[in-house]
N, C-alpha and C positions, 0 to 999 in steps of 0.2 A: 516461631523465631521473630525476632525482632527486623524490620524488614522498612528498607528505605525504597519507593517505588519512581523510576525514573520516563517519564513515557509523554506525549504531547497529544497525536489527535484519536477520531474515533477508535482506529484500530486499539488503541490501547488500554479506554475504557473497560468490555470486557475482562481483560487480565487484572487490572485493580480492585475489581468488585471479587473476582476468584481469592486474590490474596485478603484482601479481609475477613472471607470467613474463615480460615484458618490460621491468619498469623496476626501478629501488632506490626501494622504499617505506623511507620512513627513519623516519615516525612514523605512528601510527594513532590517530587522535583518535576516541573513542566515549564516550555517551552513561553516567555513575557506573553500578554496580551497584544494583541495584533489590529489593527484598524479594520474595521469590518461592518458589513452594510453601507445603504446608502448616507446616513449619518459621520460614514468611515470613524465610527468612536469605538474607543479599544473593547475588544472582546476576548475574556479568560477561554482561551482553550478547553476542549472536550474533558481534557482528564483535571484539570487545573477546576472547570467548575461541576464535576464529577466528586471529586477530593474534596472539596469545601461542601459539598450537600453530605456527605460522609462524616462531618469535625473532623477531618484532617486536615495538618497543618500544610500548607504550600510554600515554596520557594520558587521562583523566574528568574536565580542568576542570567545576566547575558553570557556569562564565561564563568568556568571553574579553571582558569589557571593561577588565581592571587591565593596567593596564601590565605587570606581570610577565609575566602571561600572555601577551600579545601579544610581549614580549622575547624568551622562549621558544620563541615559533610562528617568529620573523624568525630567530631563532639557527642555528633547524635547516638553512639557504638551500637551500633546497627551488625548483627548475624552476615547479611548478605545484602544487595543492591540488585533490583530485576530491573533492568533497561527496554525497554522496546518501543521505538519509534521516538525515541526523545529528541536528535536532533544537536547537540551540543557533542563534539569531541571530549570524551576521557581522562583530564592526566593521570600519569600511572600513580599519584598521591592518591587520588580519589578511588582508581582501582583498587588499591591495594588497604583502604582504612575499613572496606567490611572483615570482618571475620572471615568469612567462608568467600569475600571476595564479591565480582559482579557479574552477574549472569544477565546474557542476552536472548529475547525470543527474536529469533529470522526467519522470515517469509520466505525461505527456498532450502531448497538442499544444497547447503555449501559443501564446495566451494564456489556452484555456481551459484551466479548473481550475488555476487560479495554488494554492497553497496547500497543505494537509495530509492530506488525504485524497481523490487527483485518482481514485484505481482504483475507489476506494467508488460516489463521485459519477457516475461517468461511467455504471456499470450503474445505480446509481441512477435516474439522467437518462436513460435510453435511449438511448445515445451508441451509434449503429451502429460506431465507429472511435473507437478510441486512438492511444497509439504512444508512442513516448519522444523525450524533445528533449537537446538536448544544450548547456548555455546558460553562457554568460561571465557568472560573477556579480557582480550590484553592491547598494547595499543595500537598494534596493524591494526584496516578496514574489515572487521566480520573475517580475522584470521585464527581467530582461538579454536584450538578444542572444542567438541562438541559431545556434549553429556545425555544427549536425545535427540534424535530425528524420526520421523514419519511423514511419508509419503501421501499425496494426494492426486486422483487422476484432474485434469481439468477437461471438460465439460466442453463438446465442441460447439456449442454455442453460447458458452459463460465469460462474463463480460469481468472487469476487473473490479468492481466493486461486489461482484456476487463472488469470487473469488476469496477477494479481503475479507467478507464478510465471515466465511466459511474459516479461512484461517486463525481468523482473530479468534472465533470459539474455541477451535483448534489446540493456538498459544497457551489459551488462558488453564485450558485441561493440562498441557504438559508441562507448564511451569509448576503446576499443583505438586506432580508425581517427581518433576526434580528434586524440586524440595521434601517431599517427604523420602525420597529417597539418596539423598546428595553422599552422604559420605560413603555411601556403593557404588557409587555410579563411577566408571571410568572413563576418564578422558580419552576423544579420539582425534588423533590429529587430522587436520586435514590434507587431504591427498594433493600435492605439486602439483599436479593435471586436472587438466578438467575448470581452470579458474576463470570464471568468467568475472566483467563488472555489468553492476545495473546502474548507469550513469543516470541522473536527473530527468526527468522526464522536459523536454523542451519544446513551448507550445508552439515553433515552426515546425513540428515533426508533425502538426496534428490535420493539416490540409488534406485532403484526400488525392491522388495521381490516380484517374481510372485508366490509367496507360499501364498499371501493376494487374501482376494477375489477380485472378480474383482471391487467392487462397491468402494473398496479402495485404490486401484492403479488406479483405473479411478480418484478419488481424487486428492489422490498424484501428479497427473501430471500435469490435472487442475489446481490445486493450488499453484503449484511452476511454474506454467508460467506465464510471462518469466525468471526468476530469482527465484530462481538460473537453474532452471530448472533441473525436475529430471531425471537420467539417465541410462543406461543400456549398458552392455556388450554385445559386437555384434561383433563373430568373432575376440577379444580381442580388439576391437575399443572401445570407450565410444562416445556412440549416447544419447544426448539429445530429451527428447522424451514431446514436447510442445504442442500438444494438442489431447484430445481422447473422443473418446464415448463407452458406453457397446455395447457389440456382441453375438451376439448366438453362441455358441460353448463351448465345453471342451476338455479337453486333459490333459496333464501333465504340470505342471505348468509350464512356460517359450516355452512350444511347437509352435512354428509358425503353425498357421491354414491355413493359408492361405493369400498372402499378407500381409500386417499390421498386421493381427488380430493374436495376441496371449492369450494364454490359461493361466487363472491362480487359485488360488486354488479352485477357484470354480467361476464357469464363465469366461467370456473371454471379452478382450478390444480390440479395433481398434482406431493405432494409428494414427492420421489424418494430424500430422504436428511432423517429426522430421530434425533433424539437426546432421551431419558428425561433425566430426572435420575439424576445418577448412573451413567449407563449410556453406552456408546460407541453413536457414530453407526450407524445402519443404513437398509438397504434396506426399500420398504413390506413384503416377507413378511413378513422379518424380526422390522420393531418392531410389525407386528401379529399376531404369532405369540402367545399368551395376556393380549394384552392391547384390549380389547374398546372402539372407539370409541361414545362416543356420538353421537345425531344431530345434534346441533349443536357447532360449534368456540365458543369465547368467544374 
């Protein structure tokens, strides 16, 4: 099929290289170049300089609502449009100029986690299972029909980038099997209940409270790896603290136990992978090798 692919960062790499070896991708719509590094000089996104290593042609509208742009999207007459993780609202012009329409890959099982950040959320949430859907978009938030879903357990010590990482292979398989299987597949509405939102991920959420119990700062930290990743006072340092598991112990909340392991309002975590400023992520010997915790975390 003739195939316009709509998608911005890593997560959606993966799925682009899937649809090339089976179909003509003719355009690849991604998200403008963005100020980036110390230089802050603009850099082409993951799928945008993915696309162009390909010969595929790219486009960065900042908006498809001008008629031109929408001329444009219907010009190409493209079969179908695979969205995922693009980043730009719909109009239903745009919806509606593929052929067989626009198909979205989602990071959860809708209806829950409709929205922007469904990977974050779900560790967040203590969601025992994910999984990806595979959904006929229309112009509600992640409200369309759904043509495939599969389920995934999450990992009680998997972090949100081992997560994404898993998914995105994931997408890329079952967008395969949509399409070759599209005009079978029956639409499923989604169920009134059960609707959850995955609001933005916002990096005052990402401080640590070791006044939470533990099974919620074990969370927290899980969920915000890698990005923004959440963090704590150490010696008036801010250490990013990227991956963890529960631990036997108590104390006062923030109290170092022992190595990694600190105490918080009720249980205690062992942190497995943090990061200095300035400094690359490491293992507890590691980032306590010369450098000397105090007994309490802030």
């Amino acid at each position: 099929m003739k195939v316009i692919f709509m998608g911005t960062p890593d997560f959606s790499v993966p799925v682009l290289e899937a649809l090339v070896q089976a179909h003509e991708v003719v355009c690849v719509y991604a998200q403008p170049p963005r100020p980036a590094g110390r230089g802050k000089k603009d850099r082409p996104s993951p799928v945008q300089a993915r696309a162009e290593a390909l010969g595929i042609p790219v486009r960065h509208p900042v908006s498809l609502k001008g008629a031109e742009a929408q001329a444009e999207f219907a010009a190409l007459g493209a079969d179908v449009a695979v969205v995922v993780a693009y980043g730009l609202i719909l109009p239903q012009a745009v919806l509606d100029a593929p052929r067989l329409g626009c198909l979205n890959i989602h990071a959860s099982l809708l209806p829950r986690w409709r929205g922007a950040a469904p990977i974050h959320r779900a560790i967040l949430a203590g969601d025992a299972q994910t999984g990806i859907c595979i959904m006929q978009m229309e112009a509600g938030l992640d409200t369309g029909p759904v043509l495939l879903r599969e389920a995934v357990t999450i990992g009680t010590e998997e972090t949100t980038g081992q997560l994404h990482d898993r998914l995105s292979v994931l997408g890329a398989r079952m967008i395969g099997e949509a399409l070759a299987r599209l005009p079978d597949l029956v639409p499923d509405v989604q169920a009134a209940e059960g609707v959850t939102y995955a609001a933005k991920i916002d990096k005052a959420e990402a401080r640590v409270d070791w006044a939470r119990p533990a099974v919620e700062v074990d969370r927290l930290i899980r969920g915000l790896s890698p990005f923004p990743g959440a963090w704590c006072s150490v010696a008036g340092e801010r250490v990013k603290l990227l991956a963890s598991r529960l631990a036997d112990g108590a104390g006062a909340p923030g109290q170092v136990l022992g190595g990694l392991v600190v105490a918080c309002g009720s249980g205690a975590v062992e942190i497995t992978l943090a990061q200095r400023e300035g400094k690359r992520a490491m293992a507890p010997a590691d980032f306590l090798r010369g450098f000397s915790l105090p007994p309490q975390l802030d």
